[in-house]
TORLUM-776024 format. One record per residue (C-alpha): residue in three letters; x, y, z; residue number from 0. Coordinates in steps of 0.5 Angstrom, whole numbers. Layout:
TORLUM-776024
- Ala,X,Y,Z,NUM
...
end
This chain:
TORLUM-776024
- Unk,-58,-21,78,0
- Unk,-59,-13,77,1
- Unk,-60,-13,85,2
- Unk,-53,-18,86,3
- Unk,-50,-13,82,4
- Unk,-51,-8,86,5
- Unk,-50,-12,93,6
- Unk,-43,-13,90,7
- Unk,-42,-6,88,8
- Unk,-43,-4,95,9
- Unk,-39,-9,99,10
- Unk,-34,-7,95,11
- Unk,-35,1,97,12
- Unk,-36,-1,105,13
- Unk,-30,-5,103,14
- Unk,-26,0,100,15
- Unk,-23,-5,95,16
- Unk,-24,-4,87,17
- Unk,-27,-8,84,18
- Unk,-22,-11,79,19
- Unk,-18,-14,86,20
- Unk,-23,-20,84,21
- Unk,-17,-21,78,22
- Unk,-13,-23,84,23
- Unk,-17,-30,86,24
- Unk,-11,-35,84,25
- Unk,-15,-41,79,26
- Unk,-13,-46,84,27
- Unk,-18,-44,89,28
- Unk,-23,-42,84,29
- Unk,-23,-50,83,30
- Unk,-23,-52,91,31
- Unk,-28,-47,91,32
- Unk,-32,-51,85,33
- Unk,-31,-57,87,34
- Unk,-34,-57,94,35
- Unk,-40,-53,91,36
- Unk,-40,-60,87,37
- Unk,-40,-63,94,38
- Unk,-45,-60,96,39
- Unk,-49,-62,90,40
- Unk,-48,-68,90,41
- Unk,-49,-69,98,42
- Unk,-56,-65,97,43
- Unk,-57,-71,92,44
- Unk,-55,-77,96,45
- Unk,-59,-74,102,46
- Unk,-66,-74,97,47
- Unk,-65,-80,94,48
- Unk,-64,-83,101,49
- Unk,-71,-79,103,50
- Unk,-75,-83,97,51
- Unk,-72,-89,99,52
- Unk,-74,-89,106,53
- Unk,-82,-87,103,54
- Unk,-82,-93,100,55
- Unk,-82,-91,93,56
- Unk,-75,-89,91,57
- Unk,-73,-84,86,58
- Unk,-66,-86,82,59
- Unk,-59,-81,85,60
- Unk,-60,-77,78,61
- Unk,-68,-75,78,62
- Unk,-65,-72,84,63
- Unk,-59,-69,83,64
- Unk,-64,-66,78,65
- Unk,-70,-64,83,66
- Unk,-64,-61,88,67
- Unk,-61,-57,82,68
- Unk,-67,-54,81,69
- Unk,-69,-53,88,70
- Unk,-63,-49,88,71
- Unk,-65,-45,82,72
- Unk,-72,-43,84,73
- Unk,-69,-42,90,74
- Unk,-63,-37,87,75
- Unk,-71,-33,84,76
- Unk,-75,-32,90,77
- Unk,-75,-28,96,78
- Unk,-72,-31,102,79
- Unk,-72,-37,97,80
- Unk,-79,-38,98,81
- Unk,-79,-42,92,82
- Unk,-75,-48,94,83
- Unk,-79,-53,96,84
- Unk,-84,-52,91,85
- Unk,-79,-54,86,86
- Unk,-77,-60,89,87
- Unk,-83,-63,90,88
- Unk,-85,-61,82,89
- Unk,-80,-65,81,90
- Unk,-81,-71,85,91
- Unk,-87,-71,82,92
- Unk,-87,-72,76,93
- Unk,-81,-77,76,94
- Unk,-87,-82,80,95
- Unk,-87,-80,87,96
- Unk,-94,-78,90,97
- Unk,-94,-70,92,98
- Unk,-97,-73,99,99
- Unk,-89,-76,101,100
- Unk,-85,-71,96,101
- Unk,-88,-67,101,102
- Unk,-87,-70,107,103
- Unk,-79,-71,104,104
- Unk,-78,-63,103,105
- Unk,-82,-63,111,106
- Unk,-76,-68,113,107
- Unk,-71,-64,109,108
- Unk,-73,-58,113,109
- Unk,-72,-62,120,110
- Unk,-65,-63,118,111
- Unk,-64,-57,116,112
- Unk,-66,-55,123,113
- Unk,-62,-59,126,114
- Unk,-56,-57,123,115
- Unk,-58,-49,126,116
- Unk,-60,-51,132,117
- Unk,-52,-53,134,118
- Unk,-49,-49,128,119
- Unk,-52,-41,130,120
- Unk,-50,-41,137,121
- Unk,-43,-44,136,122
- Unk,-42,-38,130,123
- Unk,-46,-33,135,124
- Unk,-41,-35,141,125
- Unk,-35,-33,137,126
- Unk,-37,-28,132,127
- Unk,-38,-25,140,128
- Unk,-32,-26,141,129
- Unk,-28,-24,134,130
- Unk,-34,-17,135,131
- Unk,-36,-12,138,132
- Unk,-43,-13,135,133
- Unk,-45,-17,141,134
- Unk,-42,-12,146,135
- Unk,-49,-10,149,136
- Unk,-52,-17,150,137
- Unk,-50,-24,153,138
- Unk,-47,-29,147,139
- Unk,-48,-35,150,140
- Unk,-56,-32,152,141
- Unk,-57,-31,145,142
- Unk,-54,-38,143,143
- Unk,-58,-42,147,144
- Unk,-65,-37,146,145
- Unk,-64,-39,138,146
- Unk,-62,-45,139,147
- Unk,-68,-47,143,148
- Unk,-73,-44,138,149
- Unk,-70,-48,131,150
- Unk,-69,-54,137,151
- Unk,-77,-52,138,152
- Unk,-79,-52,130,153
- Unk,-76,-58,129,154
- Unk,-80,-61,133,155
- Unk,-85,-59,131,156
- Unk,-84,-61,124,157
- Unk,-82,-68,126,158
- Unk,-87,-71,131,159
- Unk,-92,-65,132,160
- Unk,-95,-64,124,161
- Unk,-101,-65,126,162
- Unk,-102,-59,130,163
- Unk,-102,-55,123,164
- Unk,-109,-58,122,165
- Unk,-112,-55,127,166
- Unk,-109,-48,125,167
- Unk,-111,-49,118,168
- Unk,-118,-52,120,169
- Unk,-121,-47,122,170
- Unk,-117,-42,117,171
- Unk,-121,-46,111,172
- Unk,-127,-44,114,173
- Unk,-127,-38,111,174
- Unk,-132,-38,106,175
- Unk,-127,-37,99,176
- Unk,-123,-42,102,177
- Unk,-129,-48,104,178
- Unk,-128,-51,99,179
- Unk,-122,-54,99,180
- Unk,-122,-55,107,181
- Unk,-123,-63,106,182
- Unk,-118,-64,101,183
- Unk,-113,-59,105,184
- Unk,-114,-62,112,185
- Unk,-113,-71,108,186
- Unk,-108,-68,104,187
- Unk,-104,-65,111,188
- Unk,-106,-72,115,189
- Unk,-102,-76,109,190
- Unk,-95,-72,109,191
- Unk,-96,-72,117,192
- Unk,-96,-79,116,193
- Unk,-91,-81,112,194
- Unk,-87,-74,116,195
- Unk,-88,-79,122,196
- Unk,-85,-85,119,197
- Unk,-79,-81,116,198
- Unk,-77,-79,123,199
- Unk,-79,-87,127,200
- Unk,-73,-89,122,201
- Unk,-67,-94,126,202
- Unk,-60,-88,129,203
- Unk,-57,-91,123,204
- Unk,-60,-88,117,205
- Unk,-62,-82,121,206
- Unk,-55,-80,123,207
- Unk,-52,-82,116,208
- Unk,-57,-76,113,209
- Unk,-56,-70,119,210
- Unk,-48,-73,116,211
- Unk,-51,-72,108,212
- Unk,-54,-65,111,213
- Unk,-48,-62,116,214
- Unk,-43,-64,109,215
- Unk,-47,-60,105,216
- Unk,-48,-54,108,217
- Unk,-41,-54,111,218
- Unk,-38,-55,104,219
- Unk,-41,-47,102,220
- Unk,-38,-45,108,221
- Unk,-31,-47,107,222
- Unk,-30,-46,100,223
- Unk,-31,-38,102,224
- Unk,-26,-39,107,225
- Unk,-21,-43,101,226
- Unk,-22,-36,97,227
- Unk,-20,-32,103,228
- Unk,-14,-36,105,229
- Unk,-13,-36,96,230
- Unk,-12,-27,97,231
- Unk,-7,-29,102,232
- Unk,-6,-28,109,233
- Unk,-8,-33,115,234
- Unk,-15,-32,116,235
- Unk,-19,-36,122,236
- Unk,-22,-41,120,237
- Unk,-28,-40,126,238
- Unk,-29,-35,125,239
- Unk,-30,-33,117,240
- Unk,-34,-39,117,241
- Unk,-39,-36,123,242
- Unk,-39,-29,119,243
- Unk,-41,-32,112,244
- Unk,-46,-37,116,245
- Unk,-50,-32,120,246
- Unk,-52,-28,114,247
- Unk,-54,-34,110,248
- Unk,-59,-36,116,249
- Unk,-62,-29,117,250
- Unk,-62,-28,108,251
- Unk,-68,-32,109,252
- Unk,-71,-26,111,253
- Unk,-69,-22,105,254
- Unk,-75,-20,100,255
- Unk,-70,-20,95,256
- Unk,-69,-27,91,257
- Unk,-65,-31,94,258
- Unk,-62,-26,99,259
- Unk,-58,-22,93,260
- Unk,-55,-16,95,261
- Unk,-57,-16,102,262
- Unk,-53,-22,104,263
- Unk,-46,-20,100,264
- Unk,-47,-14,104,265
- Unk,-49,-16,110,266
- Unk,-42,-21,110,267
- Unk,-38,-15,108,268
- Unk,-41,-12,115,269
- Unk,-39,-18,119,270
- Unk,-32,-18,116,271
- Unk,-31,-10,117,272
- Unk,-34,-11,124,273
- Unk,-29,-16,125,274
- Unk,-23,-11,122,275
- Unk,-20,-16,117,276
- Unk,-15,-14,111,277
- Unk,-15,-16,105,278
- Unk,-18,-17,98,279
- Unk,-24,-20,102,280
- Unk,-29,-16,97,281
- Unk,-27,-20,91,282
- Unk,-27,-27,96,283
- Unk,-35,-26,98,284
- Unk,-36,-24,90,285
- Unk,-33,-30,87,286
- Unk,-36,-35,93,287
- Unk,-43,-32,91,288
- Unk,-41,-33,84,289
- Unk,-39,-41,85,290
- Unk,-45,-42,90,291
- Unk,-51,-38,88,292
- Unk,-50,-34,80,293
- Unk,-48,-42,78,294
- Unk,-55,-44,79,295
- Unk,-57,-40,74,296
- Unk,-53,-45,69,297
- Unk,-54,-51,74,298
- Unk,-60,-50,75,299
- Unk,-63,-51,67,300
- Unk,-58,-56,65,301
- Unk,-60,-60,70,302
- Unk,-68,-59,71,303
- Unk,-70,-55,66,304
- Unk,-73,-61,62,305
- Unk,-78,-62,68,306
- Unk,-80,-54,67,307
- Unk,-82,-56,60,308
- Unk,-85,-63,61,309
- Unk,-90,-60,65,310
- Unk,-93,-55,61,311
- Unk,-93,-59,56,312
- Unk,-97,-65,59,313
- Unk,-100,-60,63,314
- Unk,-102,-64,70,315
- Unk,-96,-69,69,316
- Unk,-96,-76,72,317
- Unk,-100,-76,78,318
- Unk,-106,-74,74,319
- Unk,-105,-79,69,320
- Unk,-104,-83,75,321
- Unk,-112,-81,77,322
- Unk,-114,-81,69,323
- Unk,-112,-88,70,324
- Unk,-114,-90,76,325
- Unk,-121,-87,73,326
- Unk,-120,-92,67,327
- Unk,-119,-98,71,328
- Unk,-125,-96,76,329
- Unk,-130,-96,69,330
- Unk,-128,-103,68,331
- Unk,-127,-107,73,332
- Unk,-130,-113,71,333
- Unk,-126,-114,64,334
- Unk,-124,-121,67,335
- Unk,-128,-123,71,336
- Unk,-133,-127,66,337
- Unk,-128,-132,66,338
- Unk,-130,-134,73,339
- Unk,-137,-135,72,340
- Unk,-139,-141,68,341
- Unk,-144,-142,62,342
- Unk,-150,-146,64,343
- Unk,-148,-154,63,344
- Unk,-155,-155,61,345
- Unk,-156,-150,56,346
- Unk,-156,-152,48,347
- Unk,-151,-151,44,348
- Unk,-156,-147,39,349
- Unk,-158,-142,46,350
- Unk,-151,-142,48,351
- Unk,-149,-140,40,352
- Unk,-155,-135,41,353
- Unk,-153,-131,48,354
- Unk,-147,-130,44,355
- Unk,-151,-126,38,356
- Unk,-155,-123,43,357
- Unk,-155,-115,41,358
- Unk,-157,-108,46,359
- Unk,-164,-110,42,360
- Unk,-165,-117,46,361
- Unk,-166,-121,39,362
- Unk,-163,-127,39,363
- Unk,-167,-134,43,364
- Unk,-169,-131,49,365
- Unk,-171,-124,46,366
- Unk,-176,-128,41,367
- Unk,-179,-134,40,368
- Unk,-182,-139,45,369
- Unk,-176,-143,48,370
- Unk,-173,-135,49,371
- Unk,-181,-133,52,372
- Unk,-180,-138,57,373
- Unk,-173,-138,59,374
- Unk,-174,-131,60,375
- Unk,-179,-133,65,376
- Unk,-175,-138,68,377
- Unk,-169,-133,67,378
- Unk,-171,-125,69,379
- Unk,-165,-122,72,380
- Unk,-161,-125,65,381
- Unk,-166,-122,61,382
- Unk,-164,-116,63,383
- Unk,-158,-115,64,384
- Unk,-157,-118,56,385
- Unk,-162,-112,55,386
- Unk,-157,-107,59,387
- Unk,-151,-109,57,388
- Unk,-148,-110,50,389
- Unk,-143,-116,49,390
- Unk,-138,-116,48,391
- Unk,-132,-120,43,392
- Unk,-130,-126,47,393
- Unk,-136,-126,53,394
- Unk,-138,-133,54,395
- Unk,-146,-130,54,396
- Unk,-149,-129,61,397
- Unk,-148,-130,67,398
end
């Protein structure tokens, strides 16, 4: 927040605007601007839930709004906004999803992303190179189509090459501190590998309606800076103001500032300055940052902060109740199997009602007397499986 604070402070001195120029934001762009920061909640949402869907354990629009949301807000605290992913994958998990596919789904949100930049930056490096003199010393086009085969290779590596980490990583967990969670790590990135590779097998249709989901998403963002700035007045155009506000979220990832705040309020104001635009555009990149980036401070915890507190207080979450469980149920994997082994047809009432009574001492018919001696003969393995084994209520004796 002191770092955001800061940025703004400067974009208004590179500027030359005051800073009580953000009074003048008209209240109906403040609510566009809202209402698309809304949109791209909501598209952010849409896209998860389809995700989910498509591992084959779906997670419900609401848990993940809530793990979007939360994505966002620890994102708005890490630097470069490191920390996203790790929050959306916290909080898949803990609504049932394994950590393997929430993983490959945060993998596949990476892809689309990429996508979107691989078509996205060159078109706003070619018209930033155009409306600027920043590009002056170098080739637009050349630029564009550098970048755009970089994020084009990324994603394909992401998408249909995952394996390939593997044999980075391997020899890497050969380090002797590291040994012990090789084998663990290299299962665990042959899962999300897999479940990453079914995402990206899915029919044309499903995939084009979640590179749609991502495209609205973060056009959203754009175009409500570009509403803030026609609000102040003027005729700003469209291709441009939203180029010289993409560049700098693209590169803010970069930043070693949380979130990119401060860095990127400045980096913006240097593109519109370089572009030799007017107006209050200072006060535009401050109320822009406040509906998009500072509301997920506020966001953030209204909608995920309940996950936060759910995992300190259970302390492994779900996925280890899950193994608890699975424990449990590999304890006793016989609790109904008796009832497909038969009693003896030809044993007595009186050995049958005696097997019943058998106790971890063996006492009972065929721990003592002369009838239990000589079917114990008969019967050694029973014997001591009785001996071994205490009975349990409604068991119908020995098998």
């Amino acid at each position: 927040m002191i770092l955001g604070a800061l940025g703004i402070l400067a974009t208004f001195w590179w500027l030359g605007e005051s800073v009580t120029s953000v009074a003048a934001v008209p209240a109906w762009a403040l609510l566009v601007g809202a209402a698309l920061t809304a949109v791209n909640y909501l598209f952010g949402a849409l896209r998860l839930t389809l995700l989910t869907r498509l591992t084959g354990q779906p997670v419900g629009f609401a848990r993940s709004l809530r793990a979007y949301a939360l994505g966002l807000l620890s994102a708005a605290v890490t630097p470069g906004g490191s920390g996203q992913a790790p929050a959306v994958v916290l909080s898949l998990v803990r609504d049932g999803l394994p950590a393997a596919r929430a993983w490959s789904v945060n993998v596949y949100v990476w892809v689309l992303d990429l996508f979107f930049l691989t078509w996205s930056v060159p078109i706003g490096l070619v018209v930033l190179g155009h409306s600027t003199d920043l590009l002056k010393r170098t080739s637009p086009v050349l630029l564009a189509l550098v970048l755009g085969a970089v994020f084009l290779s990324l994603n394909y590596l992401l998408a249909f090459r995952l394996h390939w980490v593997k044999a980075i990583v391997g020899p890497v967990m050969r380090i002797a501190w590291l040994r012990r969670w090789r084998a663990g790590a290299l299962d665990f990135l042959d899962r999300v590998a897999h479940a990453t590779g079914q995402l990206s097998r899915r029919g044309l249709g499903l995939q084009a309606l979640l590179h749609l989901l991502t495209a609205g998403l973060y056009l959203a963002t754009f175009v409500a800076f570009y509403v803030i700035v026609a609000g102040l007045g003027g005729n700003p155009p469209l291709l441009p103001t939203l180029a010289a506000v993409q560049l700098p979220m693209v590169i803010s990832f970069l930043f070693p500032t949380p979130g990119g705040a401060g860095l990127l309020e400045i980096a913006a104001a240097s593109l519109f300055a370089a572009e030799g635009s007017t107006g209050q555009v200072g006060a535009a990149i401050f109320a822009w940052r406040l509906l998009t980036y500072y509301s997920r401070y506020a966001i953030g915890p209204a909608l995920g902060g309940t996950v936060l507190l759910r995992s300190r207080k259970r302390g492994g979450g779900q996925d280890q109740d899950r193994q608890e469980q699975d424990g449990h149920d590999q304890d006793e994997p016989d609790q109904d199997e008796p009832d497909q082994d038969e009693p003896d047809p030809s044993a007595s009432g009186s050995d049958r009602t005696g097997q019943e009574g058998t106790g971890q001492d063996g006492t009972g018919p065929h721990g003592t007397g002369p009838h239990g001696a000589a079917e114990a003969e008969h019967r050694p393995e029973t014997a001591r499986d009785e001996a071994d084994t205490p009975t349990r209520s409604g068991d119908p004796g020995p098998r």
